[in-house]
N, C-alpha and C positions, 0 to 999 in steps of 0.2 A: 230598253233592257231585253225586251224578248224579238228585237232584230238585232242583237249584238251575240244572243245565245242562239237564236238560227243559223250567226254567222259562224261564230265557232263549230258547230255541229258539221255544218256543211266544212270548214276547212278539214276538221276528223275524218269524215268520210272520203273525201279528197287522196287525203295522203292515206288511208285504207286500198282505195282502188290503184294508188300509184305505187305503193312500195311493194301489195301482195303478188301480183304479179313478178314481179324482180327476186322476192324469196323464193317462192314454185322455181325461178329459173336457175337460183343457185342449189338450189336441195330439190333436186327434181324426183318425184315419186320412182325409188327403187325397183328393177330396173330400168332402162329406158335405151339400152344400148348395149354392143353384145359385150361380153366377159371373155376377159383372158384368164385360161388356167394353165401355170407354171409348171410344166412338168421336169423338175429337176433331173432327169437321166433321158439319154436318148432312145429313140422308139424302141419297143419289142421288148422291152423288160417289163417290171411287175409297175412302178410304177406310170409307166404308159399306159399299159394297158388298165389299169383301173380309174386314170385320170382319163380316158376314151370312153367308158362304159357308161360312167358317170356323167361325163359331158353330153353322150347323148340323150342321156335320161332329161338333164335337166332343160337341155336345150327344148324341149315339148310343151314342161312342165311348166315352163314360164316365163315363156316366150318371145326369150332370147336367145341369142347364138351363144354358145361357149366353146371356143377356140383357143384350143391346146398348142401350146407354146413349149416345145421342148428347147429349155435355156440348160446348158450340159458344161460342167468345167470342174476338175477338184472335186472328184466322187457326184457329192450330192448341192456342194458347197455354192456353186456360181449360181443356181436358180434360186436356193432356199435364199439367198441374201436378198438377190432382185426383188422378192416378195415381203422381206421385213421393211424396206428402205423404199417401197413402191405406195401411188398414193392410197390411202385408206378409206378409200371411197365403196368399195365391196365392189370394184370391179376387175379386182387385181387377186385371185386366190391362189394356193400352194398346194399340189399334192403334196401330203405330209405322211413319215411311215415313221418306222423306229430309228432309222436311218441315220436320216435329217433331224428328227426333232428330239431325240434323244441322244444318240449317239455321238453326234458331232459335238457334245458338251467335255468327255471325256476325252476323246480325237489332240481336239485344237488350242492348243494355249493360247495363243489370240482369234476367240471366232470373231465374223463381223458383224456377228448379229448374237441375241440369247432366244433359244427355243423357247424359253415360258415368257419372257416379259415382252418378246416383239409381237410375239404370234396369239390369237383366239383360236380354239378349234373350233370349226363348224359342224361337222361332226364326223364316223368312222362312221364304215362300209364293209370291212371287210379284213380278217386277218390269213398270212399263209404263214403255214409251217417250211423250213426250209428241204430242198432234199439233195442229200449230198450227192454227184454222180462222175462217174470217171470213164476216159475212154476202154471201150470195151475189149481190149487188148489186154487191159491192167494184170500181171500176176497174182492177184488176188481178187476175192468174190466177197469179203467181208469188211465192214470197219476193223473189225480185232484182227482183223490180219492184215490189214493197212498199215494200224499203231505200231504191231510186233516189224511189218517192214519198214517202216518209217524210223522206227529205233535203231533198225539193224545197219542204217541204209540213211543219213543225215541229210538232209537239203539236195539228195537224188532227188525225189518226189515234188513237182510243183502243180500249185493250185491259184486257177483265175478266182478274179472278180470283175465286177462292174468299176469298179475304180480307188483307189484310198477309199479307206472310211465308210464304204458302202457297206452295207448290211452282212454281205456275201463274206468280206471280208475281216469284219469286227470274227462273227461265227465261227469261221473258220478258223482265225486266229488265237483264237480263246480255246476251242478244243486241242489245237496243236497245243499250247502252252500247259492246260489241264493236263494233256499225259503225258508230257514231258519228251516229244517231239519236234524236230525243225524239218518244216517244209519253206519249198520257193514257192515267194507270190510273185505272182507278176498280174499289176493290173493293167484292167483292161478301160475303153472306152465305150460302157456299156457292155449289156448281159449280151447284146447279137456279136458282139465282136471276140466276147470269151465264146461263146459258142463255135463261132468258126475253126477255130484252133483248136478245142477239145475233140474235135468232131476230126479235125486234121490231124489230131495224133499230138501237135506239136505242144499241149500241154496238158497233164492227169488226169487233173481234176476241179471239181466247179461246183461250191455251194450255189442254188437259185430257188428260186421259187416255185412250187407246183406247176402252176401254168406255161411256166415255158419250159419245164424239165421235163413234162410229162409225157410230151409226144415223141422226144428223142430217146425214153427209155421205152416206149409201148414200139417205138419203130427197131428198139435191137441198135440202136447208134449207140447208145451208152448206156452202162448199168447204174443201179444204182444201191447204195451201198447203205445209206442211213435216212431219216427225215429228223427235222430239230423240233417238232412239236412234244407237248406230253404226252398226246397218244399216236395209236398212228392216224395216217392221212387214207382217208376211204378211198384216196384214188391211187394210193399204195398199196393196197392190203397185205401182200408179203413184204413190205420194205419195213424192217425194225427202227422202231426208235434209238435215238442217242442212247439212251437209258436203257432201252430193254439189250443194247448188246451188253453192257457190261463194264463199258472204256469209259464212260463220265456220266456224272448228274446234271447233264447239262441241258438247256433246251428253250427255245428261244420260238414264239410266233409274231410275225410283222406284221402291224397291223396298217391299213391306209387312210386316208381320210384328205378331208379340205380345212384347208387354215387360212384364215384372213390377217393381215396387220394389226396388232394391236387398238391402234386408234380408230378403228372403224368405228362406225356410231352405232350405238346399240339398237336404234331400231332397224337396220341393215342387216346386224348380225341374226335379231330373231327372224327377222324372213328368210334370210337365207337356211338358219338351222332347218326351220320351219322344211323350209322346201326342201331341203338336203337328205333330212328325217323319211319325207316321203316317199321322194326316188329312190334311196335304200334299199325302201322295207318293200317295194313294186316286187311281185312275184316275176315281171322277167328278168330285172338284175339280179335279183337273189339266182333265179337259176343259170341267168350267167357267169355268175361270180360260182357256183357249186359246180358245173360241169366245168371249169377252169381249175378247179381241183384246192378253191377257196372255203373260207368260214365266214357266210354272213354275218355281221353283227349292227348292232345298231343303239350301243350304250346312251343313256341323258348324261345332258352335259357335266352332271357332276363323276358321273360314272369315267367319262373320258377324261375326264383332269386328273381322276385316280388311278387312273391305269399309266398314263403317261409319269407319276410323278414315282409310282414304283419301278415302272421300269426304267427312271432316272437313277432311281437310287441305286439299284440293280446294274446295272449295265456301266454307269460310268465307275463305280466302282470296280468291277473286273477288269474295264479297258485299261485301268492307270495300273491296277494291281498287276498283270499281264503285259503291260507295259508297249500296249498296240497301241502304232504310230498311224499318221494320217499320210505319213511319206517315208 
């Protein structure tokens, strides 16, 4: 009996030393190899550049590479997908803005993917206010004298974006519609490629984001006319809010962040939060993200899930009410 129960004991421990190994190699201790991060628009816009900031951060913090993958196609559309539909292993993440993970809800009658049920947020970083700017030629120096030419003057005046359905474009489109305005869009591929043409003369005007407006209005290339946050932007200080001119109640900040695939496993996702949380709230990204003419944030996750589901609620209802296309 007690060499039939040393036998079995010793088979236990047998298949202990033979399977554990094999599990470690299938679920290997998080991470262990570098990270792609999806950056859904090409270089030089808002979201490059906050999916670069952050990459370096985290790249230090734990002790892996994260290599930015700018995947560009249908505004926001071709990367956000690659990242619902990619494996959920937590080595596959998404810059995620208002963009993407809101906006393209009301955009697209078939998306191919759902911003809440594909995606978890890992968590936000950072939100900008938008600032409207036009070539410095423009007959006018005001929003309210934009509108009054815009009325006078139908689909004369056009204005870039980054592409369908990008942020630039929701924005803007919804202010034209609020005063009862037609302007020409013509998108673009990417915030660098509206820029060249505004800067060229060859088209008005250009909702963007602080950090990349900012240096072209400080350099006299273009003015700038509005910003879309509730207050102003301290790297505006004479530039009025949507609101403070008088033309709408409108007003709109993007916020950015990382997002994983739904199915990640939840002990992935608290590390990653975990580390995500960290690198945020580091006083050098904070002051990188403020001299880029940003608003640090750093909401807990239930905080993030309520911000994103108002401004679901918010936003795709204007798009459909307004009746802004994604083409």
């Amino acid at each position: 009996m007690k060499n039939s129960l040393q036998f079995c004991l010793f088979c236990v421990y047998s298949l202990l030393f033979i399977t554990t190994p094999q599990t470690f190699a299938e679920n290997p201790l998080f991470p262990d190899k570098p990270i792609k991060v999806i950056v859904p628009q090409p270089p030089g816009g808002g979201f490059d550049f906050v999916g670069r900031v952050m990459s370096d951060k985290l790249s230090s913090t734990i002790g892996q590479a994260l290599v930015v993958d700018n995947k560009i196609g249908s505004g926001t559309l071709i990367g956000t997908d690659f990242v619902a539909k990619a494996s959920a292993d937590g080595y596959t993440v998404l810059v995620g803005s208002v963009s993407n993970i809101v906006m393209n809800s009301g955009l697209y009658k078939n998306l191919p993917y759902d911003p809440i049920k594909d995606f978890e947020p890992i968590g936000l970083s950072v939100s900008y206010s938008y600032t409207l700017v036009g070539r410095k030629d423009l007959p006018f120096k005001t929003l309210k004298e934009l509108i009054q030419y815009a009325k006078d003057n139908p689909n004369k005046l056009s204005y870039a974006s980054s592409g369908n359905g990008s942020g630039q474009h929701v924005l803007a489109a919804a202010l034209w519609h609020n005063t009862g305005v037609q302007l020409m869009h013509i998108p673009y591929r990417g915030a660098q490629a509206a820029y060249t043409d505004i800067l060229g003369g060859r088209v008005d005007l250009f909702f963007d984001i602080a950090p990349t407006a900012k240096p072209h209005v400080e350099a006299g290339s273009l003015i700038a006319l509005a910003t879309s946050g509730a207050q102003r932007n301290p790297n505006h200080p004479n530039v009025p809010t949507i609101i403070e001119t008088g033309v709408d109640n409108l007003s709109l900040e993007s916020w950015f962040g990382f997002f994983a695939p739904s199915k990640t496993p939840k002990d992935v996702l608290d590390k990653w939060r975990i580390e995500f949380q960290k690198a945020a709230t580091t006083p050098e990204v904070r002051d990188r993200f403020e001299k880029a003419g940003g608003k640090p944030i750093s909401p807990n996750l239930i905080e993030t899930k309520l911000m994103i589901k108002n401004d679901t609620d918010r936003w795709v209802k204007l798009i459909k009410d307004a009746n802004i296309k994604s083409d």
